[in-house]
Z-matrix of the N, CA and C atoms (Angstrom, degrees):
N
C 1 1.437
C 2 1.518 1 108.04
N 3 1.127 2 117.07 1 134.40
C 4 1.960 3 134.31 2 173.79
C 5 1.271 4 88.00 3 -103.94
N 6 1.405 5 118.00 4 150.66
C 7 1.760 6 156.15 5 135.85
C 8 1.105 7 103.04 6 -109.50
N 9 1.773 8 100.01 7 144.12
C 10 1.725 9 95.06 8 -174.55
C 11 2.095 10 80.23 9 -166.88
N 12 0.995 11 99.33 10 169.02
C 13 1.073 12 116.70 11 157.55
C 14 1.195 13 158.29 12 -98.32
N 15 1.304 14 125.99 13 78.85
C 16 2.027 15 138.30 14 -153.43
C 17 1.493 16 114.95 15 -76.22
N 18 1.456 17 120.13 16 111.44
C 19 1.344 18 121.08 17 -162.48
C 20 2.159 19 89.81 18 -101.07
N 21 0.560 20 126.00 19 94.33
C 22 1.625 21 120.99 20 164.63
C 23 1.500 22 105.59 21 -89.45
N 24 0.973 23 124.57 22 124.64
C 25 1.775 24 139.52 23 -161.32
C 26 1.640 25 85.89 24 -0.86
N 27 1.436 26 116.11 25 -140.23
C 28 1.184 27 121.20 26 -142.62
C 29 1.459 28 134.33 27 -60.26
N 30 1.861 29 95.77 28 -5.57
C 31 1.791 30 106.12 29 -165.98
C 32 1.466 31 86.71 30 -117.85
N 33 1.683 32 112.03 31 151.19
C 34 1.303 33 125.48 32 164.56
C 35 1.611 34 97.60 33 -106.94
N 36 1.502 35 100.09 34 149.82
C 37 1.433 36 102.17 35 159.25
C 38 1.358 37 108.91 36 -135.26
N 39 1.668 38 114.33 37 167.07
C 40 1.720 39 109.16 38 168.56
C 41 1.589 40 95.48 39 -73.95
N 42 1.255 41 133.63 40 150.74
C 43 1.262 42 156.81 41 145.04
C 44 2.214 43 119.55 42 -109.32
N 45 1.408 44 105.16 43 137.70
C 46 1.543 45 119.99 44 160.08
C 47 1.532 46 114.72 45 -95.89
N 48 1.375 47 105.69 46 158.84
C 49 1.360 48 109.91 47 -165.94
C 50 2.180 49 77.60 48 -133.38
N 51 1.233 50 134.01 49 156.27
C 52 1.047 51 107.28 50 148.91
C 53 2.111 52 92.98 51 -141.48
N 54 1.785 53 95.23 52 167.56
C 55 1.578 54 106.96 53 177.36
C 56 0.719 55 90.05 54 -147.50
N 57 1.490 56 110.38 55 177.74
C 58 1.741 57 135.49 56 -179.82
C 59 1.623 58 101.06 57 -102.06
N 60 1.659 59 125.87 58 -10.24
C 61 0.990 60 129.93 59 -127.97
C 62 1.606 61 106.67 60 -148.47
N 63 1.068 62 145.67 61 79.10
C 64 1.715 63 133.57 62 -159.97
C 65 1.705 64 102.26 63 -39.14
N 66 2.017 65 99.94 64 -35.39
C 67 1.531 66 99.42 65 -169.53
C 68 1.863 67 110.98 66 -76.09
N 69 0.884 68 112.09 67 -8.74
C 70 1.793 69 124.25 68 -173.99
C 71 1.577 70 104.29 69 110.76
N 72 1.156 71 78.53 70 -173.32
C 73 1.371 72 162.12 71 59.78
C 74 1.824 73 86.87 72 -129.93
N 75 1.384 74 95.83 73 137.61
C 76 1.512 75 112.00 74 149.53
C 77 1.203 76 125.58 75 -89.06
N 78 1.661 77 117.52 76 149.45
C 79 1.242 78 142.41 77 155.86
C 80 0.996 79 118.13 78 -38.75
N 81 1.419 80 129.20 79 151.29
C 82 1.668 81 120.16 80 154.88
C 83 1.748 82 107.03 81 -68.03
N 84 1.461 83 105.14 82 157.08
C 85 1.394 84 127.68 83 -160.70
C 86 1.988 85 96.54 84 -78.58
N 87 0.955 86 122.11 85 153.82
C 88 1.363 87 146.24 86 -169.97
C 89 1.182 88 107.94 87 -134.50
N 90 1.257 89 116.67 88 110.87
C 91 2.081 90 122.66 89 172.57
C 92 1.371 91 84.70 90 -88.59
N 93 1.573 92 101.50 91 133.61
C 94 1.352 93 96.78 92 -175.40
C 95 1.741 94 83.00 93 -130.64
N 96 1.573 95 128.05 94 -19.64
C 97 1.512 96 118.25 95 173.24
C 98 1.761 97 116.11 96 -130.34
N 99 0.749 98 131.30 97 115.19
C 100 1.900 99 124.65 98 175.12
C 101 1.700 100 89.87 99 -83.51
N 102 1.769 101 85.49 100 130.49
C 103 1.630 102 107.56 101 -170.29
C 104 1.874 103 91.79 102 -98.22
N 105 1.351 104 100.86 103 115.13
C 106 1.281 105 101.96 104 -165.85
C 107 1.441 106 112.35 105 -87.93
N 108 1.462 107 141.47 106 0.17
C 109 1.204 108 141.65 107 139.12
C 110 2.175 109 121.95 108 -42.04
N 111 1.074 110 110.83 109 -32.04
C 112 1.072 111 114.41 110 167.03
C 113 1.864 112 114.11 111 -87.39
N 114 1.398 113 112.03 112 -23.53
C 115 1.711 114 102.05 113 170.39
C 116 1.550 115 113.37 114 -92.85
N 117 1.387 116 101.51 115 1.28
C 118 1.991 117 110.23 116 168.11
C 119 0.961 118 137.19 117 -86.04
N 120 0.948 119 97.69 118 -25.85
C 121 1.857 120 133.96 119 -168.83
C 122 1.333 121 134.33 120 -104.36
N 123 0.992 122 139.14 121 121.60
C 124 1.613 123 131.73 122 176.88
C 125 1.655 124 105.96 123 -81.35
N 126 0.904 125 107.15 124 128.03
C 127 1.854 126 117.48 125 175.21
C 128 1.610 127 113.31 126 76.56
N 129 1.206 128 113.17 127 7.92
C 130 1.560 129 109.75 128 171.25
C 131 1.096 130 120.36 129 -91.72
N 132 1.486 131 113.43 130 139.47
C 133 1.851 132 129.12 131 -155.73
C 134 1.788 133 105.05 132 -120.18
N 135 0.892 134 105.90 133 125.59
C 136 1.844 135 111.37 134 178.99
C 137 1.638 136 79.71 135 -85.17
N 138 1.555 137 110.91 136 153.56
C 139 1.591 138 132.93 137 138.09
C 140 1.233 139 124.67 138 -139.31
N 141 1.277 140 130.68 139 -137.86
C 142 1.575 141 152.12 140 172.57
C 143 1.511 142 96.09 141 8.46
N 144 0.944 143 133.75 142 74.40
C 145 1.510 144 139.63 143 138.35
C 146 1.372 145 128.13 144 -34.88
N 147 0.863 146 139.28 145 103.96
C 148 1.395 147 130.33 146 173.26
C 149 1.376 148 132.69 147 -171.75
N 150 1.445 149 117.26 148 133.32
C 151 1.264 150 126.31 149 -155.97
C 152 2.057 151 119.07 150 -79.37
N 153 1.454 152 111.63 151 160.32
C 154 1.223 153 95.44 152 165.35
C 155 1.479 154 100.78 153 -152.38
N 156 1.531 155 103.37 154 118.05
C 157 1.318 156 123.29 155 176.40
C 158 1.744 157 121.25 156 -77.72
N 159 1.386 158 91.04 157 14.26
C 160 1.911 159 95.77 158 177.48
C 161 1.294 160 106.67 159 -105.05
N 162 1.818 161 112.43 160 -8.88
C 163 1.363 162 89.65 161 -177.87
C 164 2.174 163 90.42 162 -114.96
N 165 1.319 164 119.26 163 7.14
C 166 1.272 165 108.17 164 -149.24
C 167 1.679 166 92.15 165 -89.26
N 168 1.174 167 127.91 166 58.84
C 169 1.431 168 134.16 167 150.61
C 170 1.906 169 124.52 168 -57.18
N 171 0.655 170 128.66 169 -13.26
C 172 1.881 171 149.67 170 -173.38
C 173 2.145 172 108.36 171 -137.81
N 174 1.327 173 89.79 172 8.04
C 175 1.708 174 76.23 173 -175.93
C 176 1.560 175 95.56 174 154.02
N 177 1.383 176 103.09 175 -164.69
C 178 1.468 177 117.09 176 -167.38
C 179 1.985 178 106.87 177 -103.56
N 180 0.768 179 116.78 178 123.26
C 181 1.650 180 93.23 179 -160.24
C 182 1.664 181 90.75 180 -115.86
N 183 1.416 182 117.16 181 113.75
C 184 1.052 183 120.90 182 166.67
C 185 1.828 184 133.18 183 -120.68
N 186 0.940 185 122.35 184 156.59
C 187 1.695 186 124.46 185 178.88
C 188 1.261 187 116.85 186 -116.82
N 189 1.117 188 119.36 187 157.00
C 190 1.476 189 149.85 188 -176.35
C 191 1.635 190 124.02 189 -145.29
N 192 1.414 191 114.60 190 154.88
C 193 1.305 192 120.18 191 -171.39
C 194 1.232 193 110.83 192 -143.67
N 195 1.451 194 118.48 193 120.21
C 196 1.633 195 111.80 194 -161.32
C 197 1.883 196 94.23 195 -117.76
N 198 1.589 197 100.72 196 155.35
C 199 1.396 198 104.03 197 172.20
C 200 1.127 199 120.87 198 -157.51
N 201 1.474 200 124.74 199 154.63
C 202 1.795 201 117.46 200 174.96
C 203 1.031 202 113.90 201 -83.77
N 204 1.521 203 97.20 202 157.52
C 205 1.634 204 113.32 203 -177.98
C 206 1.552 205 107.22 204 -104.14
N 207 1.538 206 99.51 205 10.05
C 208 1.804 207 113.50 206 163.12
C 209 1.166 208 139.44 207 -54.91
N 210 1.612 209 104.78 208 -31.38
C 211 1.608 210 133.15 209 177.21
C 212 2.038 211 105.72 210 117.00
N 213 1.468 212 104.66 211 -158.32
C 214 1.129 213 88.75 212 173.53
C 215 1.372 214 124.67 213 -108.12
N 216 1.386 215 115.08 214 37.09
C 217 1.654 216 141.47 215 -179.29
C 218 1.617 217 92.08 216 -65.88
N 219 1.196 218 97.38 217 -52.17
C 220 1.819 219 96.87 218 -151.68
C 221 1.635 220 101.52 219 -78.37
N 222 1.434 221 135.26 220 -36.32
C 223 1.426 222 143.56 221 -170.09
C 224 1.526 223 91.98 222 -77.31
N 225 1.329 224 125.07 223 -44.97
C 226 1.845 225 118.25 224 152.82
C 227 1.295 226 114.75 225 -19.14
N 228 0.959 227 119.69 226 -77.86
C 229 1.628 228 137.06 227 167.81
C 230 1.224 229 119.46 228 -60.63
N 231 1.071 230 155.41 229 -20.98
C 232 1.058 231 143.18 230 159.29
C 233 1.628 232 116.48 231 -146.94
N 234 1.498 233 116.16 232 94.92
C 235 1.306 234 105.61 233 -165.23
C 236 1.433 235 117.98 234 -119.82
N 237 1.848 236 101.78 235 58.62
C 238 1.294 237 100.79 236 146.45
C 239 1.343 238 107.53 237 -135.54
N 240 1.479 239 113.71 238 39.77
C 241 1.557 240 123.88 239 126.54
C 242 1.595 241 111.75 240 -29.59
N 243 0.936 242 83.16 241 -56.06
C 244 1.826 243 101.20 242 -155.33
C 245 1.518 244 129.70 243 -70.81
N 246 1.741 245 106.04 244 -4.74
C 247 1.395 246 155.71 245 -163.48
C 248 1.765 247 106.81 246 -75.56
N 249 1.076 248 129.92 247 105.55
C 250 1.711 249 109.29 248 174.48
C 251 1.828 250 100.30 249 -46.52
N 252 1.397 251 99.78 250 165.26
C 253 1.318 252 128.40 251 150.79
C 254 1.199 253 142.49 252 -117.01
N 255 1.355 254 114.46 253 121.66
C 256 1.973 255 103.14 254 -158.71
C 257 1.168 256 88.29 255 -120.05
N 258 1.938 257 93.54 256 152.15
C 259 1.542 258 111.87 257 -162.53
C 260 1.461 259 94.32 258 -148.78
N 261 1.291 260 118.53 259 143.29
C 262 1.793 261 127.40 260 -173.14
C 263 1.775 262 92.14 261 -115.38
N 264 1.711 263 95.69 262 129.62
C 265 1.471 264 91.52 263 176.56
C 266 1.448 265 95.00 264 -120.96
N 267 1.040 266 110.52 265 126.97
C 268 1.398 267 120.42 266 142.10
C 269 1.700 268 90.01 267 103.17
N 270 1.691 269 129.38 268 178.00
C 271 1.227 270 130.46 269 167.86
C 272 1.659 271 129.14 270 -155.67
């Protein structure tokens, strides 16, 4: 299984990819969450996706890391922008 991050114009979401195979063939991608800091916000960017199966006992437990495309004026001011975000999918 891949987590990754799917930007379709203005909203990011988490998306899965899954294979039988690390080498592929992959699946088509699955938005399985819209990271709602990027549909609130003007200039905020989701990245670094990534899952952790040590804690996903109740669900799928995944993180995210959002940032402006403001510079680093704005993470000055508020810097837990800059903070992952963890999200449980599914149960």
């Amino acid at each position: 299984m891949g987590v990754g991050v799917d930007n379709s114009g203005r909203s990011y979401s988490l998306s899965l990819t899954f294979s039988c195979s690390p080498t592929g063939q992959w699946g088509s991608r699955m938005n399985v969450f819209s990271i709602p800091q990027t549909a609130s916000y003007a200039n905020e960017i989701a990245y670094m996706a990534t899952f952790h199966p040590e804690l996903s006992a109740a669900g799928l437990v995944t993180s995210y890391n959002i940032d402006s495309t403001d510079g680093l004026s704005v993470l000055e001011r508020n810097d837990r922008k800059d903070k992952p975000h963890v999200v449980v999918i599914g149960s």
